[in-house]
DRENTORKOL-3810 file (N, C-alpha, C; in nm, 4 decimals):
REM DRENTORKOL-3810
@n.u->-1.2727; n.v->-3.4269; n.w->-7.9890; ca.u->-1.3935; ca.v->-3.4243; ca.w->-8.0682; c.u->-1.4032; c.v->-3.2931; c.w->-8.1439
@n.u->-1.4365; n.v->-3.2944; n.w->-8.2960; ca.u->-1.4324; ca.v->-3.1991; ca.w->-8.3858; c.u->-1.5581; c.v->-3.1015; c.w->-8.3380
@n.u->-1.6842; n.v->-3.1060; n.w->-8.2994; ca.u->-1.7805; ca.v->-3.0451; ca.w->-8.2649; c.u->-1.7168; c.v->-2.9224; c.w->-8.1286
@n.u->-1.6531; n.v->-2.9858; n.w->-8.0297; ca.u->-1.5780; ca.v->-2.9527; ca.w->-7.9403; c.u->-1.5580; c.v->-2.8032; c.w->-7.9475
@n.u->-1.4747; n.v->-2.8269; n.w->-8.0416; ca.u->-1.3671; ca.v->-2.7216; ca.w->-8.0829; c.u->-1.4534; c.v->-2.5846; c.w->-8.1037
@n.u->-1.3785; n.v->-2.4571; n.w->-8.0154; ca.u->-1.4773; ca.v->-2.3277; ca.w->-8.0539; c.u->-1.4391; c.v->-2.2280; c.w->-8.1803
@n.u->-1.3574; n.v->-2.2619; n.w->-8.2050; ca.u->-1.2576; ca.v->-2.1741; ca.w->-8.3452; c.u->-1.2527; c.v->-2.2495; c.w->-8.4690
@n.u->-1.2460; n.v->-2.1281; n.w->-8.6068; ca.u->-1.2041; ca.v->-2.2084; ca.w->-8.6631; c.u->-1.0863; c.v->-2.1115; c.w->-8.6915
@n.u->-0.9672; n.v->-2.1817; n.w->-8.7428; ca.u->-0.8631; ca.v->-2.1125; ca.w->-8.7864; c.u->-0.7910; c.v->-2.1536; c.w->-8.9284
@n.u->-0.7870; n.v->-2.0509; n.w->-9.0045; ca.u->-0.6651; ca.v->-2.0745; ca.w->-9.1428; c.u->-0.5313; c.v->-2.0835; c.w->-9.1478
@n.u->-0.4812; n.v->-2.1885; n.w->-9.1716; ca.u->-0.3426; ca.v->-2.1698; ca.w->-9.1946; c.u->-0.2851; c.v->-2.1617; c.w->-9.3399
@n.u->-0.2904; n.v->-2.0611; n.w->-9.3749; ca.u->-0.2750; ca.v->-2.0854; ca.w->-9.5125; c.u->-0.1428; c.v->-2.1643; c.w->-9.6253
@n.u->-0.0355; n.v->-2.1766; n.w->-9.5461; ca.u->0.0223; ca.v->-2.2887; ca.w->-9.6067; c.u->0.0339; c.v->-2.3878; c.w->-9.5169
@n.u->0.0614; n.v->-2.5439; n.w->-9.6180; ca.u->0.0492; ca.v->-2.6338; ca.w->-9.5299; c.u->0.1674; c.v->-2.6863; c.w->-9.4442
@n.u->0.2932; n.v->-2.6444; n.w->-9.4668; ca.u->0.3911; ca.v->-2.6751; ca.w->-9.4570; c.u->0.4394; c.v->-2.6252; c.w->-9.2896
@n.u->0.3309; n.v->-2.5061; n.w->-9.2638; ca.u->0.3178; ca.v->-2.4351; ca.w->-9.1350; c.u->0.2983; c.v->-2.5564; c.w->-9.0197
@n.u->0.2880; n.v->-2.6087; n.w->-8.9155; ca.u->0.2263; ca.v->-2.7020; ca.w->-8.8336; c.u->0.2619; c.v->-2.6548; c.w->-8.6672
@n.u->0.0984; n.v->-2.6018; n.w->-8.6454; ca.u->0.0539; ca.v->-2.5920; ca.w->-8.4863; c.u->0.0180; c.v->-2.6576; c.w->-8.4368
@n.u->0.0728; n.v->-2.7940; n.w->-8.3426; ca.u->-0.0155; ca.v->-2.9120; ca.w->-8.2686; c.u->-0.1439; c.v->-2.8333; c.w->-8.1775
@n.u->-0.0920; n.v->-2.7261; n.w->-8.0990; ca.u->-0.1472; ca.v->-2.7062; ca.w->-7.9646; c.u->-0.2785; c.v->-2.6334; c.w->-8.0557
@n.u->-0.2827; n.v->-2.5586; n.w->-8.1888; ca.u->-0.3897; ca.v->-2.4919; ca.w->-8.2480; c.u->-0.5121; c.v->-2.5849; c.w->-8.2858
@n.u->-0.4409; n.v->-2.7031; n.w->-8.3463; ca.u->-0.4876; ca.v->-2.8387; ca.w->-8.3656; c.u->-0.6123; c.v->-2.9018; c.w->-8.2788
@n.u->-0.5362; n.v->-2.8347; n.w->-8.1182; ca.u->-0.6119; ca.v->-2.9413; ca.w->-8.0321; c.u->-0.7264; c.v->-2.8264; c.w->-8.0215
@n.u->-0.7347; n.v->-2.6867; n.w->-7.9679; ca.u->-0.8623; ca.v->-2.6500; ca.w->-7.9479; c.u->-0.9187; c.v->-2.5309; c.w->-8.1036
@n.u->-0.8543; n.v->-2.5611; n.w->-8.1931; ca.u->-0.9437; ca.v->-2.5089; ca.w->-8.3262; c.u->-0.9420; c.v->-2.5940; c.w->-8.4501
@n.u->-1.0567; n.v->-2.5904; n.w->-8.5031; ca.u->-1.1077; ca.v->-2.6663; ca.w->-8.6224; c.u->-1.0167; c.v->-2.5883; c.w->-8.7669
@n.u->-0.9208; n.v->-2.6247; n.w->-8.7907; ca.u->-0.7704; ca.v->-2.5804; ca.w->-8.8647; c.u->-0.8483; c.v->-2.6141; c.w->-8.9874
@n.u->-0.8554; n.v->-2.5252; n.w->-9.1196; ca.u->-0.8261; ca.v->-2.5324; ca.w->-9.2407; c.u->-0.7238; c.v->-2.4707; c.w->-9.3218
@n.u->-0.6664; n.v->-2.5896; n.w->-9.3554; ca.u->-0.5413; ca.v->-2.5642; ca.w->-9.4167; c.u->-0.5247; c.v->-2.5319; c.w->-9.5949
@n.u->-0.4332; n.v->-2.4420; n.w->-9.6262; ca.u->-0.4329; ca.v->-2.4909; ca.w->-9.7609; c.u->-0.3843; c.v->-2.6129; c.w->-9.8473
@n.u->-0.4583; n.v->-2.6535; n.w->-9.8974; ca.u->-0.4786; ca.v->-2.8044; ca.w->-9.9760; c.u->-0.3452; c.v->-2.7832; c.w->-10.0299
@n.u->-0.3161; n.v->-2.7081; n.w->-10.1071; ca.u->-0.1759; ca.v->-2.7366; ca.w->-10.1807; c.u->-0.0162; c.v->-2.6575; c.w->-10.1419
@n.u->0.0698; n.v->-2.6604; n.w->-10.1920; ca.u->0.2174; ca.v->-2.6048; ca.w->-10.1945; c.u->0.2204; c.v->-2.4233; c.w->-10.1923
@n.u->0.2805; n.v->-2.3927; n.w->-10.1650; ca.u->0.2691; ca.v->-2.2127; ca.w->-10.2034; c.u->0.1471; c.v->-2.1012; c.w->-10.1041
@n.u->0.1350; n.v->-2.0107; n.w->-10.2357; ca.u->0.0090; ca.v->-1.9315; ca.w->-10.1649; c.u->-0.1461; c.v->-2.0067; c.w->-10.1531
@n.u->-0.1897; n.v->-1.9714; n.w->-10.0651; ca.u->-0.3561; ca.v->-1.9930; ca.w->-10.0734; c.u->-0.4260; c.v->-1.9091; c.w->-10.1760
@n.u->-0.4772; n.v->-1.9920; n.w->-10.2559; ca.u->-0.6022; ca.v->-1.9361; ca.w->-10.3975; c.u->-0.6890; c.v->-1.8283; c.w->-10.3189
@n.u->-0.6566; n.v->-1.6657; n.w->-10.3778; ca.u->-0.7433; ca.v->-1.5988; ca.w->-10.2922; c.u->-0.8902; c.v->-1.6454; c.w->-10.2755
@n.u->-0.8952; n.v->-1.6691; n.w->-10.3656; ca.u->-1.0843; ca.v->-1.6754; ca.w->-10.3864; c.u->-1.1587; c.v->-1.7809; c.w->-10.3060
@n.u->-1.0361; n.v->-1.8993; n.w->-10.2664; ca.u->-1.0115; ca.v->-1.9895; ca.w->-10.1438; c.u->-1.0356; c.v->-1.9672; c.w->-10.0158
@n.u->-0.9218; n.v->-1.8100; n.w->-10.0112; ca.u->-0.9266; ca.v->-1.7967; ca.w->-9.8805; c.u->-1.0099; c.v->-1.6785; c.w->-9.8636
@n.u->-1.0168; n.v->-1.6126; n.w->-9.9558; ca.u->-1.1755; ca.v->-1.4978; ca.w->-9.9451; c.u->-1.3053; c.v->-1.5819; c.w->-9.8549
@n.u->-1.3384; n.v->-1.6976; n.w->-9.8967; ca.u->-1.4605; ca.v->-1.7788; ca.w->-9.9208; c.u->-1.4327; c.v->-1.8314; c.w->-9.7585
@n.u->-1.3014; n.v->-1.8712; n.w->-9.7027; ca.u->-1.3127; ca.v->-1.9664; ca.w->-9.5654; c.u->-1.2864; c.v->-1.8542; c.w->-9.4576
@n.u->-1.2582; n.v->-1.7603; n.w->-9.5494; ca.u->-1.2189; ca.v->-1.6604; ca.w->-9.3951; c.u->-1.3545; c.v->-1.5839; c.w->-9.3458
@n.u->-1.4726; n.v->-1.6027; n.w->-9.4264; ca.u->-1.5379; ca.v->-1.5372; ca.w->-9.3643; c.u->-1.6457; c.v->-1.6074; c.w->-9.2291
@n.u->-1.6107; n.v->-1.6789; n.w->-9.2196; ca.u->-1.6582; ca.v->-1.7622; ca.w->-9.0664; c.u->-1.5079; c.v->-1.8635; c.w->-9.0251
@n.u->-1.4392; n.v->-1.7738; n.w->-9.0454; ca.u->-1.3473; ca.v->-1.8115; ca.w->-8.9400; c.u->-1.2436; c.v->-1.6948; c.w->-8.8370
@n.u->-1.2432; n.v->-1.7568; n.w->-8.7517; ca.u->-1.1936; ca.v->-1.6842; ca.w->-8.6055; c.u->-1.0740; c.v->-1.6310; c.w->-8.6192
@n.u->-0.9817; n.v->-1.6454; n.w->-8.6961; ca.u->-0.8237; ca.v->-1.6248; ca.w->-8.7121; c.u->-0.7658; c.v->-1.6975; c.w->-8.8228
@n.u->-0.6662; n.v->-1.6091; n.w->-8.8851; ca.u->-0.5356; ca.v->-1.6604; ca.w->-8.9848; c.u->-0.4438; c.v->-1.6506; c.w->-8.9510
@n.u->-0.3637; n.v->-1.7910; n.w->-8.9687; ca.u->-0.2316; ca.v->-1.8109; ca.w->-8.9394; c.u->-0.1643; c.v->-1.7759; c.w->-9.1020
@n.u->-0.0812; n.v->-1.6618; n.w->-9.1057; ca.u->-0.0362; ca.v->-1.6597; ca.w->-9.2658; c.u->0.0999; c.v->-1.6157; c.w->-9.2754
@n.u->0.1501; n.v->-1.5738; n.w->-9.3846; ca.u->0.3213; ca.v->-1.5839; ca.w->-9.4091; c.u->0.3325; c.v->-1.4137; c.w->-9.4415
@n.u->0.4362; n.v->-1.3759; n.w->-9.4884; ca.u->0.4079; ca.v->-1.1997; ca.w->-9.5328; c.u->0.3799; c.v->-1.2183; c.w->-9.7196
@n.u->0.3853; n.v->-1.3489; n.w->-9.7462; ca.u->0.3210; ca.v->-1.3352; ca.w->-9.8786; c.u->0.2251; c.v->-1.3499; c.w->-9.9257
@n.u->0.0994; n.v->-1.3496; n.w->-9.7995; ca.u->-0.0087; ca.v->-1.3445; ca.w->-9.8438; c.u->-0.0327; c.v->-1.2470; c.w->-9.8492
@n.u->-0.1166; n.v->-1.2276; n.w->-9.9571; ca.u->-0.1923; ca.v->-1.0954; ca.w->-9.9428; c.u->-0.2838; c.v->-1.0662; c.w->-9.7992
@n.u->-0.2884; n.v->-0.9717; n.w->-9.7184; ca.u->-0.3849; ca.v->-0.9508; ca.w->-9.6378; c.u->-0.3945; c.v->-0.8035; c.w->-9.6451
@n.u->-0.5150; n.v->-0.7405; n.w->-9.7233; ca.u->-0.5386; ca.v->-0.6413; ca.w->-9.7411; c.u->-0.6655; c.v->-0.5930; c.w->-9.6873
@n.u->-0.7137; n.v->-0.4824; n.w->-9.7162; ca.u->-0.8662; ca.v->-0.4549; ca.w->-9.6820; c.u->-0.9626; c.v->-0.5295; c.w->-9.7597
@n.u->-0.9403; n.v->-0.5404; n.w->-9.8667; ca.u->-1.0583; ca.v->-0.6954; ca.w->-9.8986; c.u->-1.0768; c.v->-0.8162; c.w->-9.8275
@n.u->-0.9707; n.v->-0.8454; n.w->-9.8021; ca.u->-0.9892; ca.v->-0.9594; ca.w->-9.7165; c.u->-0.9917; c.v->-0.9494; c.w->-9.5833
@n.u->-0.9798; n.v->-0.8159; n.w->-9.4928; ca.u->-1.0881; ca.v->-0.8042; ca.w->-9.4003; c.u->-1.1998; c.v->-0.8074; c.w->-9.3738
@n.u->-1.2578; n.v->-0.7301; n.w->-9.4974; ca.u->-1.4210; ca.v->-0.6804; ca.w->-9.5378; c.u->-1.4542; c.v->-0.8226; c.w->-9.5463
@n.u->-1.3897; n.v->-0.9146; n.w->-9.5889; ca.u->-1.4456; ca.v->-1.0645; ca.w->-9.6187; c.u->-1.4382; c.v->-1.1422; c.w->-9.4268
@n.u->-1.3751; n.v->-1.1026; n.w->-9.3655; ca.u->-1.3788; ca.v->-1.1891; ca.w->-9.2475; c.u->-1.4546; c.v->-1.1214; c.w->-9.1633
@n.u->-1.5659; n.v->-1.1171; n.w->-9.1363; ca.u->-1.7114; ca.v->-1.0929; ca.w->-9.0578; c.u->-1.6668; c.v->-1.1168; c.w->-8.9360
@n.u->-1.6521; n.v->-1.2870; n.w->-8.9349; ca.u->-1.7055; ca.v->-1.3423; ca.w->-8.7828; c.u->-1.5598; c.v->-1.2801; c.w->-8.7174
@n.u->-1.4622; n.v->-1.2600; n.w->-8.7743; ca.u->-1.2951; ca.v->-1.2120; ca.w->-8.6977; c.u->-1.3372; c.v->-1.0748; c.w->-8.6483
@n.u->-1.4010; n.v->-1.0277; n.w->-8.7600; ca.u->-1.4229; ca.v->-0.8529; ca.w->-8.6649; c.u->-1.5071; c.v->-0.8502; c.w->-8.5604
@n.u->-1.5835; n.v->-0.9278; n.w->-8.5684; ca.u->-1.7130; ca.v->-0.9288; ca.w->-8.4772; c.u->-1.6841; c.v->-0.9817; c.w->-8.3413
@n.u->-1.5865; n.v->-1.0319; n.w->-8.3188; ca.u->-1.5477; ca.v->-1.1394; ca.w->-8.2210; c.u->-1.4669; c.v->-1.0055; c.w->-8.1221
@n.u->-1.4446; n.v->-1.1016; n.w->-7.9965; ca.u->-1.3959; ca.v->-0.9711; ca.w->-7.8815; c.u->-1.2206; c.v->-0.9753; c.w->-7.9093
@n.u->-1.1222; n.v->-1.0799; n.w->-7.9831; ca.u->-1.0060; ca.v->-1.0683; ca.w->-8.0389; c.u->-0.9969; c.v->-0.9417; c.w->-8.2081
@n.u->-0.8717; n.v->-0.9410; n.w->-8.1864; ca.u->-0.7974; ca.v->-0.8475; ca.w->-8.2507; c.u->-0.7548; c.v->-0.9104; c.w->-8.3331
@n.u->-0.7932; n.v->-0.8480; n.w->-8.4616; ca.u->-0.6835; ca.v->-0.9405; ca.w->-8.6302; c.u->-0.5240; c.v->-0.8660; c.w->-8.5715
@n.u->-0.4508; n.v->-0.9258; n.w->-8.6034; ca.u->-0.2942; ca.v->-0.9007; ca.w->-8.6104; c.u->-0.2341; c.v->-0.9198; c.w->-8.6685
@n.u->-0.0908; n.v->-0.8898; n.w->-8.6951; ca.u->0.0168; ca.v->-0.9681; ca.w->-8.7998; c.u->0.1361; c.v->-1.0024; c.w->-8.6777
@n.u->0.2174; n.v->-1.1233; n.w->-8.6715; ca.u->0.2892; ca.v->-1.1626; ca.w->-8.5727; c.u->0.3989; c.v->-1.1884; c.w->-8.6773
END
């Protein structure tokens, strides 16, 4: 059940695929091929729990300042 779920998480390309992320977070993916449209992912990252991303996304200090609920939370942003 979608309500269920306590996370939400970005994956920003779609081509990426986490079953087990699937089952306990509410996954938004990017709609199309390539990079995620910053202004896309500016807009979803800021109430969401974590990004799953590639090293060609941009992830800079803007788009921290844009993810609220990630800083606020008792987890750590990372790069893996």
């Amino acid at each position: 059940m979608e309500s269920q779920k306590k996370f939400k998480v970005i994956i920003t390309d779609r081509s990426l695929t986490f079953p087990k992320i699937n089952e306990i977070a509410n996954v938004y993916y990017n709609e199309f091929p390539g990079t995620m449209n910053r202004e896309e992912l500016l807009r979803e990252i800021a109430d969401a729990d974590g990004i799953l991303c590639l090293l060609r996304d941009k992830i800079n200090k803007e788009l921290l300042d844009h993810a609220k609920k990630a800083q606020s939370s008792e987890y750590s942003l990372c790069r893996i």
